[in-house]
C-alpha positions as CSV (number, residue, x, y, z in Angstrom):
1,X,0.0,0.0,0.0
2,X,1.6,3.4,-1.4
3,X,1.9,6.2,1.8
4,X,-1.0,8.0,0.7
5,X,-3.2,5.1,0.6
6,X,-2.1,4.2,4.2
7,X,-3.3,8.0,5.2
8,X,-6.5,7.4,3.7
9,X,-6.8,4.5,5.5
10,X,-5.9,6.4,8.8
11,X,-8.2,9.5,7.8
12,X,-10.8,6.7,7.0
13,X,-10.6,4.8,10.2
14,X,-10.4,8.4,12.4
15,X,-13.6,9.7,10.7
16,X,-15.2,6.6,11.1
17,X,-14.7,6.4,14.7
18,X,-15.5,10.1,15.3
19,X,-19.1,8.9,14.0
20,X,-19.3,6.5,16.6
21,X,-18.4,8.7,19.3
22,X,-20.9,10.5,21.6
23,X,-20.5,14.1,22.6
24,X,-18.3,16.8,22.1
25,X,-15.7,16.0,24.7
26,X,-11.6,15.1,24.9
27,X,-11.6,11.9,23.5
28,X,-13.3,14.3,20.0
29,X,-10.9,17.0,20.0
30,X,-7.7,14.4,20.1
31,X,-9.7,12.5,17.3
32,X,-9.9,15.3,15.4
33,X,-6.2,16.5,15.9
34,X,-5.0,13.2,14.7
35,X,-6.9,13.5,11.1
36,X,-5.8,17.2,10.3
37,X,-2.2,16.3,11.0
38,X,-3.1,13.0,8.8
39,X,-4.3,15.2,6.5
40,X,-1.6,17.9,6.6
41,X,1.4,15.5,6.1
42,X,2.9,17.2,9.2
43,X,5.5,15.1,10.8
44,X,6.3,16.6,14.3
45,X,10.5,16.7,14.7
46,X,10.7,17.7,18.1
47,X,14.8,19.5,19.4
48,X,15.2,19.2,22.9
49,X,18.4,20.2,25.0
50,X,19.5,21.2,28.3
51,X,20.0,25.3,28.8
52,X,23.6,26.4,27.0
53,X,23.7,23.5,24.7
54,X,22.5,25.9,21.8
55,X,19.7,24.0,21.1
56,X,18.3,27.1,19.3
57,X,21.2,28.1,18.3
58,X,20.9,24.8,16.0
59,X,17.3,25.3,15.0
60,X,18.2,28.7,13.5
61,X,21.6,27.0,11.4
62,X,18.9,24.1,10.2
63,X,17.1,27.3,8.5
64,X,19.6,29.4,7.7
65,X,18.8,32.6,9.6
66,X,18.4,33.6,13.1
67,X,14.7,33.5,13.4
68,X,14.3,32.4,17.0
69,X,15.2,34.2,19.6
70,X,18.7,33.5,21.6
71,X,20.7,34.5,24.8
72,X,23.1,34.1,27.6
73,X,20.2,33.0,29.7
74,X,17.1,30.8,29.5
75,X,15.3,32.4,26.5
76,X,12.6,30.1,25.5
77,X,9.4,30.1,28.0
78,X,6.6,28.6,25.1
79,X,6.5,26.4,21.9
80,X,7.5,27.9,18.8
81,X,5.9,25.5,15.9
82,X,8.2,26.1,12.7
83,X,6.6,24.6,9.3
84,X,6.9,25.1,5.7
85,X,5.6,28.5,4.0
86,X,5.9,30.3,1.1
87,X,6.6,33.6,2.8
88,X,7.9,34.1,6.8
89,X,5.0,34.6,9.4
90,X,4.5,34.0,12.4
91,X,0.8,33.4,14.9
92,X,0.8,33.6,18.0
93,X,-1.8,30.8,19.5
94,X,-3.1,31.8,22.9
95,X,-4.2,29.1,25.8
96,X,-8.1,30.1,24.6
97,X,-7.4,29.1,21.2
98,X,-7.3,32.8,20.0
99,X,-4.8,33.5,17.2
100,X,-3.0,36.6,16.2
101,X,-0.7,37.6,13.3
102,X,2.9,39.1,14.6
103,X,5.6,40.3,12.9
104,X,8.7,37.6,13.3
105,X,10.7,40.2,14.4
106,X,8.3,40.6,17.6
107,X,9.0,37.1,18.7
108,X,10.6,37.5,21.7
109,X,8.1,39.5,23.1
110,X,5.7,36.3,23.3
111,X,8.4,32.9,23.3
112,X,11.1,34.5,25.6
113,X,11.6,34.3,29.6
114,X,12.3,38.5,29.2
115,X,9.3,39.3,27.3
116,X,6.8,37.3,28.5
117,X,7.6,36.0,32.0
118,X,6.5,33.6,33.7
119,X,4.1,33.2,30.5
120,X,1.7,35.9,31.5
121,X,-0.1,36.2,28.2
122,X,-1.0,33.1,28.4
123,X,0.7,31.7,24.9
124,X,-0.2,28.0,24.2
125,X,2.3,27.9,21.3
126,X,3.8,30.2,18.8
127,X,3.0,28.9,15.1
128,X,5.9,30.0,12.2
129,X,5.8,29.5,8.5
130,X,9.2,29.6,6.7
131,X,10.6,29.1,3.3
132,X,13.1,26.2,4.0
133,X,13.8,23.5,1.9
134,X,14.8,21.5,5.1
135,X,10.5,21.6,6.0
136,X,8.8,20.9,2.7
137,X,8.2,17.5,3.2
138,X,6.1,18.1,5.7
139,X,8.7,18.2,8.7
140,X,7.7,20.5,11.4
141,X,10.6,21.9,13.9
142,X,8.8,22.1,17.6
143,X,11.3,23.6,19.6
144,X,10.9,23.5,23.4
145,X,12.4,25.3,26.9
146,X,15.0,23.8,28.0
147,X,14.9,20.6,29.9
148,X,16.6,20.1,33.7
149,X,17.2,23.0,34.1
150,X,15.2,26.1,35.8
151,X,11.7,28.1,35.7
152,X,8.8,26.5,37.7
153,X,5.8,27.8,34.9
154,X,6.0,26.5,31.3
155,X,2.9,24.3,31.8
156,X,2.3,23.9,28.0
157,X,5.7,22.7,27.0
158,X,7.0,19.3,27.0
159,X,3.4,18.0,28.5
160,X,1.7,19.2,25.4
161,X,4.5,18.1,22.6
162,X,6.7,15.3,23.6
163,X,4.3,12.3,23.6
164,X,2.6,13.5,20.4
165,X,6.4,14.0,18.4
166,X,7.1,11.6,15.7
167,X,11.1,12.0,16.4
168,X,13.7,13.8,18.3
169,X,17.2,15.9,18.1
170,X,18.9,15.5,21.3
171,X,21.3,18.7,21.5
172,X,24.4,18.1,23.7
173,X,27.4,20.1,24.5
174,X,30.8,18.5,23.3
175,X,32.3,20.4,26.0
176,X,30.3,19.6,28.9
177,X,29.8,15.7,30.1
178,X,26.2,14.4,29.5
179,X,24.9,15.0,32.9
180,X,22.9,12.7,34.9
181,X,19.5,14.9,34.5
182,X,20.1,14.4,30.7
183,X,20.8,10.3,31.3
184,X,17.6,10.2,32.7
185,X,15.7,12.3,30.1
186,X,16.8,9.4,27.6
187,X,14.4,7.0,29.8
188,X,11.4,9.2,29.4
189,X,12.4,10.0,25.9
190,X,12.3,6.2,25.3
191,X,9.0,5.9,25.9
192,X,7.4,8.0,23.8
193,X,9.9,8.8,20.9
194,X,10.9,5.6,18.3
195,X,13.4,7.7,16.7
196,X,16.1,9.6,18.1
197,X,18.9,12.0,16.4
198,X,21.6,13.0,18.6
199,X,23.7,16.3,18.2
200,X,27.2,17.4,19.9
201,X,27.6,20.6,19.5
202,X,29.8,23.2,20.4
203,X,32.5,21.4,18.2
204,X,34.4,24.4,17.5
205,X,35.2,24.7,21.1
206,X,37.6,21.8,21.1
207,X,41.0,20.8,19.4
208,X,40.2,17.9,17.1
209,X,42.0,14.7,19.9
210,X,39.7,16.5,22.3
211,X,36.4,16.0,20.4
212,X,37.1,12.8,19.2
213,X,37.7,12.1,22.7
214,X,34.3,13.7,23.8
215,X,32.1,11.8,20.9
216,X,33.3,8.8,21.9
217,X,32.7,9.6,25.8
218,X,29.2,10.4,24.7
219,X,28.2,7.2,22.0
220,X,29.6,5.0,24.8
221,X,27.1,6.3,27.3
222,X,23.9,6.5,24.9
223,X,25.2,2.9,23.5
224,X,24.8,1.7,27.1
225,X,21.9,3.7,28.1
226,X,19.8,3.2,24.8
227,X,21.0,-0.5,24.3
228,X,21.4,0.5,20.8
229,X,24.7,0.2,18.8
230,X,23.9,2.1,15.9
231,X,23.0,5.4,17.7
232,X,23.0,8.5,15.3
233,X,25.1,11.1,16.8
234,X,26.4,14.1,14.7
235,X,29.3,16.5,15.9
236,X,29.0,20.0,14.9
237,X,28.9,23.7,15.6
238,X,25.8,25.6,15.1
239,X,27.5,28.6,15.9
240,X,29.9,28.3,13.1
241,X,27.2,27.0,10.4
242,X,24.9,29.9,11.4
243,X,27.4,33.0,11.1
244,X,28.4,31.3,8.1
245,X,25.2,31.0,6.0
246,X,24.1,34.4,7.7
247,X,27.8,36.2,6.2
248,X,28.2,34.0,3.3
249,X,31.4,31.9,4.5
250,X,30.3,28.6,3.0
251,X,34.0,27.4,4.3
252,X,33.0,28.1,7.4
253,X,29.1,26.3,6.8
254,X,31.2,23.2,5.4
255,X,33.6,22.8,8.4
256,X,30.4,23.2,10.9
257,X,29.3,19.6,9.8
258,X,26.0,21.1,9.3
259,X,25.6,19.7,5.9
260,X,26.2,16.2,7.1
261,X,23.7,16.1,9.7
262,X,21.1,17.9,7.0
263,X,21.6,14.5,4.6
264,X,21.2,12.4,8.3
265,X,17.7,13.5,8.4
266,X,16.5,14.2,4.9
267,X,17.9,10.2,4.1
268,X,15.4,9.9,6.8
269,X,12.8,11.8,5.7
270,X,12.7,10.2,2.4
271,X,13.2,6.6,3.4
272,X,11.5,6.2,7.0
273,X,9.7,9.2,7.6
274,X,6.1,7.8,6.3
275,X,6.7,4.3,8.3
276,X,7.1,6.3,11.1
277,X,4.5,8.9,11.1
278,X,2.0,6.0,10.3
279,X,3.5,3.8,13.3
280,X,2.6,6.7,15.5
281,X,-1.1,7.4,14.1
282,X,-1.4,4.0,14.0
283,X,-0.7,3.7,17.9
284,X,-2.6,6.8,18.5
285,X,-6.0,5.0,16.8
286,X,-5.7,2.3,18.6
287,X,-5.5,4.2,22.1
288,X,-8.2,6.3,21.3
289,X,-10.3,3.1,19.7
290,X,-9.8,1.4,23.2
291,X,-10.8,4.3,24.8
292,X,-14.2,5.1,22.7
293,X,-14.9,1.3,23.2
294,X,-14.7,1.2,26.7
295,X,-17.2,4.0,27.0
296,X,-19.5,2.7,24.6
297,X,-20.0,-0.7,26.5
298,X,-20.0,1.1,30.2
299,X,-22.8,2.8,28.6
300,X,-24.0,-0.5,27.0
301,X,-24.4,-2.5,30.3
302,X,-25.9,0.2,32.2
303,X,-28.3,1.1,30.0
304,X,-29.5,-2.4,30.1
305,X,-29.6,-2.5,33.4
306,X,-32.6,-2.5,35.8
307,X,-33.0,1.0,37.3
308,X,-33.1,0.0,41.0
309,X,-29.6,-2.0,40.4
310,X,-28.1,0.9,38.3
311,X,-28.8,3.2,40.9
312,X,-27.3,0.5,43.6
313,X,-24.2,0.7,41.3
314,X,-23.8,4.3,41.0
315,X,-24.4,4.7,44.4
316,X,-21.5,2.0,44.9
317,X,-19.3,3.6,42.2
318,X,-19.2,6.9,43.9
319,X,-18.5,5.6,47.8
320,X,-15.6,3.8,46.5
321,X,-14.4,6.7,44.2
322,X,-14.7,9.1,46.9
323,X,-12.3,6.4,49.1
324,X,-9.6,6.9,46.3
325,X,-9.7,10.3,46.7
326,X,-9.1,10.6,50.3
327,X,-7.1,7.6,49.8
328,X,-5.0,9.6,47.4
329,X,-5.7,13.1,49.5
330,X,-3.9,10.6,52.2
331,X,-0.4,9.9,49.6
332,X,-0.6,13.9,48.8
333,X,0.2,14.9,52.3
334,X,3.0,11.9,52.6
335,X,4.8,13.5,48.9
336,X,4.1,17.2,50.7
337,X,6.1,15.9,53.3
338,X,9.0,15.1,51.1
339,X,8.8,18.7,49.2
340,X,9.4,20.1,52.8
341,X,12.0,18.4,53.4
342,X,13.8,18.5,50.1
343,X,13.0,22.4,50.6
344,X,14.9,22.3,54.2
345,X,17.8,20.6,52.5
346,X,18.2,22.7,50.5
347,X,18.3,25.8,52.4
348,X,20.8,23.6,54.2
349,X,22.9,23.5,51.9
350,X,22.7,27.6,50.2
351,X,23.4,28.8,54.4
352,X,26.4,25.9,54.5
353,X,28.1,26.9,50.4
354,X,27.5,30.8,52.4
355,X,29.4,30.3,55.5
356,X,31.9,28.6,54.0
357,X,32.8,30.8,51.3
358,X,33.0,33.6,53.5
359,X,35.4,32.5,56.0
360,X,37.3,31.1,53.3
361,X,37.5,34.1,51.3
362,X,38.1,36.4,53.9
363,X,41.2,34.3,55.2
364,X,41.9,34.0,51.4
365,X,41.7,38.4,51.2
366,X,44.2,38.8,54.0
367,X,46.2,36.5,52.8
368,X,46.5,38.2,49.2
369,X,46.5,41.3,50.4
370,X,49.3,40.7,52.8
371,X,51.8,39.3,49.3
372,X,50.6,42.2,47.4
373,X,51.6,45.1,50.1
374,X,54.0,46.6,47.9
375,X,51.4,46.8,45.0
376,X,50.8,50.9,44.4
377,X,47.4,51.9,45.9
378,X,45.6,51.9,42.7
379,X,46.8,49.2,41.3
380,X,46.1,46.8,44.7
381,X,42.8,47.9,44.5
382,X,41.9,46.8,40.9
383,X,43.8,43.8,40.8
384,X,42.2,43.0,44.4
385,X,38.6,43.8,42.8
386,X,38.9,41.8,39.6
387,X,40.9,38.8,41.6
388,X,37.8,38.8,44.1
389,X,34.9,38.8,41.2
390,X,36.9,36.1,39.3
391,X,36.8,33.7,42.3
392,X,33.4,34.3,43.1
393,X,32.0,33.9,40.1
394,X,33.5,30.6,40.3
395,X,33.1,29.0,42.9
396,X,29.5,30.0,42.9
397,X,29.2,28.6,39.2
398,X,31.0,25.5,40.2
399,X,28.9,24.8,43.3
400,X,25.2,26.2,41.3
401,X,25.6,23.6,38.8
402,X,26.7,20.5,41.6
403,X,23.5,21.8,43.9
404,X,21.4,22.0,40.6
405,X,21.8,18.1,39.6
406,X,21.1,17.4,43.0
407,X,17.7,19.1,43.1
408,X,16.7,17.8,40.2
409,X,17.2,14.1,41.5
410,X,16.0,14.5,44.1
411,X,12.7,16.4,42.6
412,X,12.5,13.9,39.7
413,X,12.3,10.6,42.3
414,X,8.7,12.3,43.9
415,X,7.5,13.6,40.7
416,X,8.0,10.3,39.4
417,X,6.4,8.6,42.8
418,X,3.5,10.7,42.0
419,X,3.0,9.6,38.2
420,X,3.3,6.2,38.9
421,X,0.4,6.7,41.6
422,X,-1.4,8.5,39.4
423,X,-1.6,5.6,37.0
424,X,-2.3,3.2,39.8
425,X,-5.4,5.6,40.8
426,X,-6.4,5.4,37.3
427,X,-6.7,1.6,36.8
428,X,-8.3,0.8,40.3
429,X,-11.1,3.7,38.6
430,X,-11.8,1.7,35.7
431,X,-11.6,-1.5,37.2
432,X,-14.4,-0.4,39.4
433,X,-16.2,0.4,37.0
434,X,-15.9,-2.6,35.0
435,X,-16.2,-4.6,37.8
436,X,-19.5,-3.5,38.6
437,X,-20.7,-4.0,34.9
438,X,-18.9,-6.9,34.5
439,X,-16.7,-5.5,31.7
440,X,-12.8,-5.8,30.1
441,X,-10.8,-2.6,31.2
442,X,-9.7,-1.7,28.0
443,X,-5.6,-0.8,27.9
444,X,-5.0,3.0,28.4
445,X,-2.3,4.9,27.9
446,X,-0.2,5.7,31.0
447,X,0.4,9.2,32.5
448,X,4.4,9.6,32.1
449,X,6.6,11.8,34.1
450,X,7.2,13.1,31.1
451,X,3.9,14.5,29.8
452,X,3.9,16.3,33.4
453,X,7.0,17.5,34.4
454,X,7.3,21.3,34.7
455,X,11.2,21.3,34.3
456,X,12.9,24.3,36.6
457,X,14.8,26.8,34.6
458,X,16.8,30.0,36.0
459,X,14.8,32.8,37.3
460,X,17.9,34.6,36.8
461,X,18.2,38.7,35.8
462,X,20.3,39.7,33.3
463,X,23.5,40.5,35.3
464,X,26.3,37.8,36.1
465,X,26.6,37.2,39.7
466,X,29.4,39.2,41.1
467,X,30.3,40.6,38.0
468,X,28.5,44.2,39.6
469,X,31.7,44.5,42.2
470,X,32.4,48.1,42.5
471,X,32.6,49.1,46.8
472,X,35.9,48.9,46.3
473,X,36.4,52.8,45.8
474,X,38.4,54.5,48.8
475,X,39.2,57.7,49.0
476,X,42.4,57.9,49.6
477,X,43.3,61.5,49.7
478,X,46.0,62.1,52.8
479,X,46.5,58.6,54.3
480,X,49.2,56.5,54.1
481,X,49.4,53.6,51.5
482,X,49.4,50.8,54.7
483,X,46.0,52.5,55.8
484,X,44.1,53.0,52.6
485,X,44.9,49.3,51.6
486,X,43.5,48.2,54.8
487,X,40.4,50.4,54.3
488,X,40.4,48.4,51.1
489,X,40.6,44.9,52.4
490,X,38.0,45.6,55.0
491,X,35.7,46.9,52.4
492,X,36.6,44.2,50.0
493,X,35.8,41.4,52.9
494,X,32.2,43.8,53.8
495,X,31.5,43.8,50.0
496,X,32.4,40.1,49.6
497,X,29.8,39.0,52.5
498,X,27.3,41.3,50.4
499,X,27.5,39.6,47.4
500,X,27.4,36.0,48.8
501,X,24.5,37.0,51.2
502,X,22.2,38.1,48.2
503,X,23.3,35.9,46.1
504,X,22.3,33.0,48.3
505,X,19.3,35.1,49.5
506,X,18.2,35.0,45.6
507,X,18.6,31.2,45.3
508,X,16.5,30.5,48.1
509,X,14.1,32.2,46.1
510,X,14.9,30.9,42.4
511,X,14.9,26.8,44.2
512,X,11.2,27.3,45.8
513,X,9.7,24.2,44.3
514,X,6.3,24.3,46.4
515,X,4.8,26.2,43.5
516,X,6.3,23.9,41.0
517,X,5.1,20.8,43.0
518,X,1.0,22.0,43.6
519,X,1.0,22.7,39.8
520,X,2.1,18.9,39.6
521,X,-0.2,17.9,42.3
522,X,-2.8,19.9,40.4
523,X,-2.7,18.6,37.3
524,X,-2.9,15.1,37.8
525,X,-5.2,15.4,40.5
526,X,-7.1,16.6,37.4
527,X,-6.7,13.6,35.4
528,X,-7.8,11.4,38.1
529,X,-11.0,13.5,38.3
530,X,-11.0,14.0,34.5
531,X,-11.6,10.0,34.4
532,X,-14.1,9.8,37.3
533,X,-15.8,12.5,35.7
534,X,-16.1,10.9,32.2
535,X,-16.7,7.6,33.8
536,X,-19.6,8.9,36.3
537,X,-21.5,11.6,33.1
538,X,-22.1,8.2,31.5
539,X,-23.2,6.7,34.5
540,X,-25.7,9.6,34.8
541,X,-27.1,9.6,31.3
542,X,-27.6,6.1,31.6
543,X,-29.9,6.4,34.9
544,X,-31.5,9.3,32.7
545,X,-31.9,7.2,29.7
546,X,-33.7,4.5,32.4
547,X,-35.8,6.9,34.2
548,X,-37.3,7.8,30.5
549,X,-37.9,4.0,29.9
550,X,-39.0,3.5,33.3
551,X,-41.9,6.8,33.2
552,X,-42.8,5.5,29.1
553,X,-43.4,2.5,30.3
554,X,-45.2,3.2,33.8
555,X,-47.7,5.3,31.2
556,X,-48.3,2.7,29.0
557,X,-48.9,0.4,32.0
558,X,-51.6,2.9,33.6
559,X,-53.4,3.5,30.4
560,X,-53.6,-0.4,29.7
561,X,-55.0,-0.6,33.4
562,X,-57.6,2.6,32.7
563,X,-58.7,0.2,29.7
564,X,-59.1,-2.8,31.5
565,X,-61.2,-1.3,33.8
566,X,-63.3,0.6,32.1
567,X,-63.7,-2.9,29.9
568,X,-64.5,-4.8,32.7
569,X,-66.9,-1.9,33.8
570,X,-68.6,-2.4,30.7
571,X,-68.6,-6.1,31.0
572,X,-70.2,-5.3,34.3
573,X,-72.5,-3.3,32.6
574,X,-73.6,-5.6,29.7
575,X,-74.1,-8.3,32.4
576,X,-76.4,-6.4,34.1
577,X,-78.6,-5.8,31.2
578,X,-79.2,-9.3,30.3
């Protein structure tokens, strides 16, 4: 069967089953999501990346220009959608489905952290049609934020996309290690994504030993982790191939190895792609067939049941339902507890890297300034200034990024406690219900860490940490050298226990992960519901269905009685006359 036959066939199957769905819910609107991108040829290529691996940075080489948005912080806050067109747009696509034209050069006001944070106008997704070869067969770029690393919003990201991509880039750094947060991103990639593309990037940032060195570091541990010897992973710099398409240096394009991971994908585009995308539909019919069944014969067996049992069994269905939920009420206040305490250890941990750092610097201070006594006042008190920031900048770095993988970890384990309760919730809920109708539970689809997890990313401002030093300024107008550099140690040690102080202070407030953890809490509470809901509506319009029966027939059944008597009264009558 030719591709387009098979998406017939899958447009076929989709409208088909739309017809035999009742009402206008979820379970609708996925079914018809599925046939416009059957329809549209649209095959989702998702780029995913830790912050500072250039992950859009690489999304702007693939098209040759710098479209999207980049920085030295966390940029991206929403989904930007980038698909084939004829001429460059771009829609925004707010959370109430409202859509409105921007100019492309307006973008960061809507997909960044800076111009919209916290997403506070409510963007679902940004949509963007550009005239790139690389998409007209269909491919759509979805980039994403960052994962593992920090805001607590970005509700709409990964949740939305990942389990609905047809295939993946994985951006790493060549000159950063694949960190644990990442190895364990591969696991919850695995379960959604068939096909993955890996990238190392940042190529031009080592000596050639050095990156051969770091691509083998890095297929060793995906060989291991993915189990999989044949592991596409590309080294390249999308630095270099974007500032040379954008100035014309096609020497510089060639040695990027852009072009080489550009013939990766299209081989796959034109040989796999199809298989693929159908695979996907294919497994999306099928969960949403299971689903549409399962509700039909619920509906089925209570409808056909009598009206005094039915009631019996709702009655039944909503005592137990409403022991899950103070059963899993119960397991929230047990996970809370575990959200304090990661919350205590980490302040912990901020007051212990503070203390520390200051006696050691201060010891550290008199120590330097004690060598450097001979140093002309002017001249100690720059080189004391720029030696200070330097080490601070540092060492705070250095321990950030250690406390960081930590958190994550340790966040990860209960978000991923609470998924996997979630699911449990879930299948007791339908077993009940098919227990009391004596039904098959139909196979779901499980509720991944994944399609939940609101990643953190920096709540960072602009400025470097400690970069701002600048209390170092003594006047020094008629006192001796020996007292002015004093002056300028003490104030050096005062401004040091400044900068750690706030800098710590605004940690404590960038690692608050009770915010982070209701949204969690919220949202699959919400999915638990959403099922009891669904489950219970049909319950409800069966009983209503009933009751009609019930009053027809109790009408019919009074009427035939008003006959009979009035027959018999007659009879009575007729008797009487002879």
């Amino acid at each position: 069967m030719s591709g387009q036959s098979y998406t017939s066939n899958f447009v076929s199957k989709l409208q088909r089953l739309r017809r035999l769905v009742n009402g206008t819910g979820g379970l609708l609107s996925r079914i018809d999501d599925e046939i416009r991108k059957l329809n549209a040829n649209h095959f989702h290529l998702v780029v995913l990346g830790q912050f500072k691996r250039g992950k859009t940075t690489f999304i702007n080489a693939l098209l040759g220009e710098e479209l999207l948005p980049v920085g030295i912080v966390p940029v991206t806050s929403v989904v930007a959608l980038i698909r084939y067109g004829s001429e460059k747009k771009a829609e925004v696509v707010f959370s109430d489905n409202r859509r409105m034209p921007i100019d492309c050069d307006s973008l960061r006001e809507y997909v960044t952290e800076q111009g919209n944070p916290e997403n506070r106008k409510r963007v679902g997704y940004v949509e963007i049609t550009y005239p790139s070869s690389f998409l007209e067969d269909g491919i759509v770029l979805v980039d994403t934020p960052g994962v593992g690393s920090l805001y607590i919003h970005n509700t709409e990201t990964t949740r939305n996309f990942i389990p609905n991509v047809d295939a993946a880039i994985v951006v790493l750094s060549a000159d950063l290690p694949i960190t644990e947060s990442e190895y364990r991103f591969l696991d919850e990639l695995d379960e959604h994504i068939d096909r993955l593309f890996f990238v190392l990037n940042k190529s031009d940032l080592l000596t050639p030993d050095e990156m051969t060195d770091a691509l083998s570091y890095a297929r060793k541990v995906l060989n291991n982790k993915m189990e999989d010897e044949h592991i596409s992973i590309t080294p390249l710099s999308a630095r270099n191939a974007l500032q040379g398409q954008t100035t014309g240096d096609m020497t510089m394009v060639k040695q990027s190895n852009l072009s080489n991971f550009k013939k990766t994908i299209e081989g796959f585009v034109g040989e796999e792609k199809r298989a693929v995308l159908h695979a996907r539909s294919q497994d999306r019919i099928n969960w949403l067939t299971a689903e549409a069944l399962f509700t039909a014969e619920l509906e089925l067996k209570a409808v056909t049941t009598p009206l005094t049992d039915l009631q019996a069994k709702i009655d039944q269905f909503i005592s137990q339902t409403e022991l899950l939920k103070s059963e899993r009420e119960s397991f929230s206040y047990l996970l809370q507890g575990q959200i304090a305490a990661l919350s205590h250890w980490i302040e912990i941990r901020i007051e212990q890297f503070a203390s520390s750092e200051i006696t050691k610097r201060k010891d550290e201070l008199t120590g330097w300034a004690k060598d450097q006594s001979a140093l002309p006042v002017r001249e100690f008190r720059k080189e004391m200034q720029s030696a200070l920031a330097s080490v601070l900048v540092k060492d705070f770095d250095a321990w950030r990024k250690e406390l960081e993988n930590l958190i994550v970890t340790k966040y990860d384990a209960i978000i991923s406690i609470y998924t996997a309760k979630t699911n449990e919730f879930i299948r007791r809920v339908l077993q009940l219900s098919a227990d009391l109708f004596q039904l098959e539970v139909q196979p779901f689809e499980d509720v991944h860490p994944m399609d939940w997890k609101r990643s953190f990313y920096y709540r960072m401002s602009n400025d470097p940490f400690f970069l701002e030093i600048d209390t170092l300024k003594v006047i020094a107008v008629l006192l001796p050298d020996g007292l002015v550099r004093k002056r300028i140690l003490r104030r050096a040690q005062s401004d040091m226990v400044d900068k750690v102080t706030r800098h710590c202070g605004r940690l404590r407030y960038e690692y608050s992960i009770q915010e982070s953890y209701r949204a969690f809490q919220f949202d699959l509470n919400e999915k638990i519901d959403g099922v009891i809901n669904e489950i219970h509506s049909t319950l409800n319009a069966a009983m209503e269905m009933r009751r009609k029966q019930e009053t027809t027939i109790a009408s019919h059944v009074g009427g035939l009685q008003r006959r009979t008597d009035e027959l018999r009264s007659l009879q009575a009558d007729a008797q009487l006359l002879q």
